[in-house]
C-alpha positions in Angstrom: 36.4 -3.3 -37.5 34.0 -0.7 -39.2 31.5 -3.7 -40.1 31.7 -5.4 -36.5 31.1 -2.2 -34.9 28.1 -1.9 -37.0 26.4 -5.2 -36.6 27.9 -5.0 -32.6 25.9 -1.8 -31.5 22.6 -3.0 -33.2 21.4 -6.0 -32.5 19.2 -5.6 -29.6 15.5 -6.3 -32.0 15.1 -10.2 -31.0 13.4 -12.7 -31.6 11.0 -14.8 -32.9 11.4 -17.9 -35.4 12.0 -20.9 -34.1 15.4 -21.5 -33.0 18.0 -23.0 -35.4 21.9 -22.9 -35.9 22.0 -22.5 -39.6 22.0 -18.9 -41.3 22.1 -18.2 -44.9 24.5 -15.3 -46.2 25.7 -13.2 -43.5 25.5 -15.0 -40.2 26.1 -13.7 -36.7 25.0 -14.8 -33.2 25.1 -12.2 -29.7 25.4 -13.4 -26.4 22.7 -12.1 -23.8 26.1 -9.9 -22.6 26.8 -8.3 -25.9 23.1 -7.4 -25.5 23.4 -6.4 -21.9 26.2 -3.8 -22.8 24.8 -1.9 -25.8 21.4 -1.7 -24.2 22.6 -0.1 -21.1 24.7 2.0 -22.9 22.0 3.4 -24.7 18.9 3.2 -22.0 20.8 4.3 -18.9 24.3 5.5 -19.7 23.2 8.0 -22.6 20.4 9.2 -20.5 17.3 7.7 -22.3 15.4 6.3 -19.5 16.1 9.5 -17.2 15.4 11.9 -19.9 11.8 10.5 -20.3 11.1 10.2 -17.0 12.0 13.5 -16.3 9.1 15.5 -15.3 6.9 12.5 -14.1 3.7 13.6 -12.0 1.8 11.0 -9.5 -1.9 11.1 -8.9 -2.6 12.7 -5.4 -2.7 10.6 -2.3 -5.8 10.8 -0.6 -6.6 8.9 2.8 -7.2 8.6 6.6 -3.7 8.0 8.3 -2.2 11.1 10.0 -1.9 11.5 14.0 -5.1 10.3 15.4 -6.3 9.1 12.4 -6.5 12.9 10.9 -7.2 12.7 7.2 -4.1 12.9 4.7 -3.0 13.9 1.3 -0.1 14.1 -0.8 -0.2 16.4 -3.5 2.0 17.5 -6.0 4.1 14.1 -5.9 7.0 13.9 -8.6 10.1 12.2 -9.4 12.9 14.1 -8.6 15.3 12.0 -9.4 16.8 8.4 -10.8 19.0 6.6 -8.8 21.0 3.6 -9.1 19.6 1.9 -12.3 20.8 -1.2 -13.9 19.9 -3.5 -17.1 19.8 -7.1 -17.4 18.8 -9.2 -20.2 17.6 -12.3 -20.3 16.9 -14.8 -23.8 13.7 -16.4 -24.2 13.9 -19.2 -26.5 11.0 -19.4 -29.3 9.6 -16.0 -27.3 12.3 -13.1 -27.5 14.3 -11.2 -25.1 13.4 -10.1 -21.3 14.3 -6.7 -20.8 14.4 -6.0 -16.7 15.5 -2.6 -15.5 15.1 -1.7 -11.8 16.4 1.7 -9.7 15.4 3.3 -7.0 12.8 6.4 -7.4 13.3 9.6 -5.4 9.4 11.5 -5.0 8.8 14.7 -3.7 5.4 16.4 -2.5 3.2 18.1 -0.5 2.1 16.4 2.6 -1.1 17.7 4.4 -1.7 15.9 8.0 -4.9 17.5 9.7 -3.6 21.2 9.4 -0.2 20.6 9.2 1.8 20.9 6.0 5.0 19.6 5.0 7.4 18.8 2.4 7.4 14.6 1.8 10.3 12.6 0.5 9.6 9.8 -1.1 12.2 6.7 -2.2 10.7 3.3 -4.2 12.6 0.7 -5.3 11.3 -0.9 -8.6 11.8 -3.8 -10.8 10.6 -3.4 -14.5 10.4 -6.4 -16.4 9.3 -6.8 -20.1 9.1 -9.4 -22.9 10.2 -7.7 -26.1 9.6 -9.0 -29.2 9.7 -7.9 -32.9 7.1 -8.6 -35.5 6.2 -7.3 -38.8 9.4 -7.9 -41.2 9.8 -6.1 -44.4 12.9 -4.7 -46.4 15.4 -5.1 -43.5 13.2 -3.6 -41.1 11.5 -5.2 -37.8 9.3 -3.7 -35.9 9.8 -3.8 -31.5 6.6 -4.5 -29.2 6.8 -4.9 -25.3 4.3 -7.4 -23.9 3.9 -8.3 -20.7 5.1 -5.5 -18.7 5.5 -6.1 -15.1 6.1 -2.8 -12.5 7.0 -4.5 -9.1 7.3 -2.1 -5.9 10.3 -2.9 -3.4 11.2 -0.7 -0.6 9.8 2.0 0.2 10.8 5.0 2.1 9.5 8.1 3.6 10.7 11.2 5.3 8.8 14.1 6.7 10.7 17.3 7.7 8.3 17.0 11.1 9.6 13.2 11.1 5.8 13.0 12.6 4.7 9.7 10.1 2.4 6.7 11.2 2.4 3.8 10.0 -0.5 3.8 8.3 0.9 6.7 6.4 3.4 4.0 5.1 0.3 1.7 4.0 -1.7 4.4 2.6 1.3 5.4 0.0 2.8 1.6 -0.4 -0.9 1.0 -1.5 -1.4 4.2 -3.8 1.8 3.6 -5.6 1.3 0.0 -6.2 -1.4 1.0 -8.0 -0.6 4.2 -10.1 3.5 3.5 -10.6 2.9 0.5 -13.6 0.6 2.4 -15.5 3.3 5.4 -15.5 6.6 3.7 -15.9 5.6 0.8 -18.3 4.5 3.0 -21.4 7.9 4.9 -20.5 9.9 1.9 -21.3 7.6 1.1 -24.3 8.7 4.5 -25.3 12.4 4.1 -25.2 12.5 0.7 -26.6 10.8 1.8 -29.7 13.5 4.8 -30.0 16.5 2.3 -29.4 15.0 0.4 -32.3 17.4 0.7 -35.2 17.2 -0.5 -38.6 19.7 -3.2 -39.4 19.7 -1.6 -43.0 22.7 0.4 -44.5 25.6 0.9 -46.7 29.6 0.3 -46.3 32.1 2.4 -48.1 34.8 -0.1 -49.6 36.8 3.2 -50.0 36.4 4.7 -53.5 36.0 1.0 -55.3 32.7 0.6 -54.0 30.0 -0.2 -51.6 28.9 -2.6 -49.3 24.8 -2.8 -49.1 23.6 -5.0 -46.0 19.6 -5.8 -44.5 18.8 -8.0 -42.2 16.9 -11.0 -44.3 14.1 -12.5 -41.4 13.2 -12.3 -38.3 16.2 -12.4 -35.5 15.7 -16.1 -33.3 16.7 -16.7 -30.0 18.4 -19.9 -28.6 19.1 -20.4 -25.1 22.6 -18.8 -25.8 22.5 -16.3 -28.6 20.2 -13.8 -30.4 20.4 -14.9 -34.1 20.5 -12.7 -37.2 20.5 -13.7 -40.7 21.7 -10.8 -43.4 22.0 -10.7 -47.1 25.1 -8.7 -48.5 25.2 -7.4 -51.8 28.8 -6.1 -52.4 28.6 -3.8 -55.7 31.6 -1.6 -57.9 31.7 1.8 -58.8 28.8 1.7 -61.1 26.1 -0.7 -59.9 27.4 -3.7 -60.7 27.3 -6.4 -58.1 29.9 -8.9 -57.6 28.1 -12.5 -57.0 29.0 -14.6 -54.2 27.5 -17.8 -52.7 24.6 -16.7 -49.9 24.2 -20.6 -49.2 23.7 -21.7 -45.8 26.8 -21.7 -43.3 27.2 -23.2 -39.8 28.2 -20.8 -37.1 31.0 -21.9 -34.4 30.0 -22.0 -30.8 30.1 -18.5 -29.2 31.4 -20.2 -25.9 32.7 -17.0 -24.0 32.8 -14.8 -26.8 30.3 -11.3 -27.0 29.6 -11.9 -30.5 30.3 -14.4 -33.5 30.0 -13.3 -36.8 29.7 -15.5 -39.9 31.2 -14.7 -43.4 30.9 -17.0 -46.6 34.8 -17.5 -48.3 32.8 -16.1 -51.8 31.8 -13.0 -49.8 34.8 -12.5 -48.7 36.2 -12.6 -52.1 33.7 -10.8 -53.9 35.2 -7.7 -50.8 38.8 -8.1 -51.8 37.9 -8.4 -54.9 37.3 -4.6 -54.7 39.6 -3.7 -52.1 42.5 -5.8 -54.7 42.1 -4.0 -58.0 45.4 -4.1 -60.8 45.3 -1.8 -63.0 45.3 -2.8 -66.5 49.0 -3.1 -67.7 50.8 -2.1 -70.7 53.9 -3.7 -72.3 56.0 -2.6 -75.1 56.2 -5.4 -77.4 59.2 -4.6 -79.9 61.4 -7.1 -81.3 64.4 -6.0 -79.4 62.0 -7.0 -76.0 61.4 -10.8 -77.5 64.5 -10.7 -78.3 65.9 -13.6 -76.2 62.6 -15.7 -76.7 63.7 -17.3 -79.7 66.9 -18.5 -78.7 65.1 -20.1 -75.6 62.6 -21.6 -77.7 65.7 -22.9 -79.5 67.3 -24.0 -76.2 64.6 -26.1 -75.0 63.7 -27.8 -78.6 67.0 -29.6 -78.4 65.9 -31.0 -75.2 63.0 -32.6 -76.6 63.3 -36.5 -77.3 62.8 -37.0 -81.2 59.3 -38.0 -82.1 57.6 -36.1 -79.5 55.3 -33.1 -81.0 
């Protein structure tokens, strides 16, 4: 369970060979849900996204759209506060994974109409989409690159304490934040996707016999239906030595409704026991009065044997 749970929470890096259904060594194919689940545990439900987005500061709104056409500017503008968000992922085949996350944005400013001054409310619905990729394989490591962020604006909402608000007021920040909001919230998800990014590199205790050493051994694929990763195991005594085991190729089954599918040779499972099922070295007292009865058995079945035969 330990293992699953490891390989489970990390595979979220995607992406780019060819696809293909054969792994070598250590095999295990995610479905886009798997992937779903731990990135939204770790983007939205632990706080990630929110936390860097916290403090967020809009450029000032400058323009002619107040009561009779009075000039208008919104200063100060901020996000207050994340509501609402939700993760979807998406496979690309050959590309990598699409990462969308969209919530609704509550803003707050300073709204000067003519002479009058006001507290503005401000609440955007947006749709972040990204292609993410990884590139640059070494040592178990992959490093994670967004391309192809794409901010788009949905409803918008706007509430002055005066309720006094024109329609072009509406156009005027519809406009401004169309055109400032991708440039802010796309290098935010660069940001956390590079900090989910986790090293599908470590070491399993096989209690005190020894240790389990796993990497990931090329670049995760994607199919249509799973995110692909090939591992090399190196199972290894108390000591240093390593127990061998075949690291030949091995068909995975089909992952039909099932989160995750994970692939493990009969020689590595072996060379595991093989640790975890250690006898001692055993002594026996050899004394004639043990053997005792060995003769007479020899004796016994002698008798039996047809004359001739050697």
């Amino acid at each position: 369970m330990t293992m699953l749970k490891l390989f489970g929470i990390i595979f979220f890096c995607g992406l780019l060979s060819p696809s293909q259904e054969v792994l070598s060594g250590l095999s295990c194919a995610v479905s886009p849900g798997a992937m779903q689940n731990v990135l939204s545990d770790a983007i939205l439900q632990n706080g990630l996204l929110q936390q860097h987005l916290q403090g967020l500061v809009l450029p000032n709104i400058m323009g002619e759209g107040g009561l009779l056409n009075s000039p208008t500017s919104i200063t100060g503008l901020h996000l207050v506060k994340v509501q609402l968000p939700r993760l979807s992922v998406v496979l690309l085949p050959g590309i990598g994974v699409q990462l969308t996350i969209a919530a609704k944005l509550e803003l707050s400013g300073n709204c000067l109409v003519g002479l009058l001054s006001e507290l503005i409310d401000i609440s955007v619905d947006v749709n972040i989409t990204a292609n993410i990729k990884c590139t640059n394989f070494e040592s178990g490591t992959v490093q994670v690159v967004i391309e192809d962020c794409l901010c788009v604006l949905g409803a918008i909402k706007i509430k002055l304490l005066s309720g006094l608000l024109s329609l072009s007021v509406n156009e005027i920040v519809l406009k401004q934040l169309t055109a400032t909001l991708p440039g802010l919230l796309c290098p935010v998800v660069d940001i956390v996707v590079n900090l989910v990014n986790i090293q599908l590199l470590g070491t399993l205790n096989v209690g005190a016999a020894g240790t389990i050493h796993y990497q990931l051994a090329s670049l995760p694929f994607t199919s249509g239906l799973f995110l692909g990763l090939d591992l090399d195991g190196a199972v290894k005594q108390v000591g240093g030595s390593i127990i061998p085991h075949d690291s030949s190729p091995s068909a995975l089954p089909p992952l039909l409704d099932k989160l995750l599918v994970l692939g493990l040779r009969q020689s590595f499972l072996n060379a595991v026991l093989s640790l975890l099922i250690q006898i001692p070295p055993q002594t026996f007292t050899c004394t004639p009065e043990v053997f005792s009865g060995a003769s007479r058995l020899q004796e016994a079945i002698t008798t039996l044997v047809p004359a001739g035969v050697s």
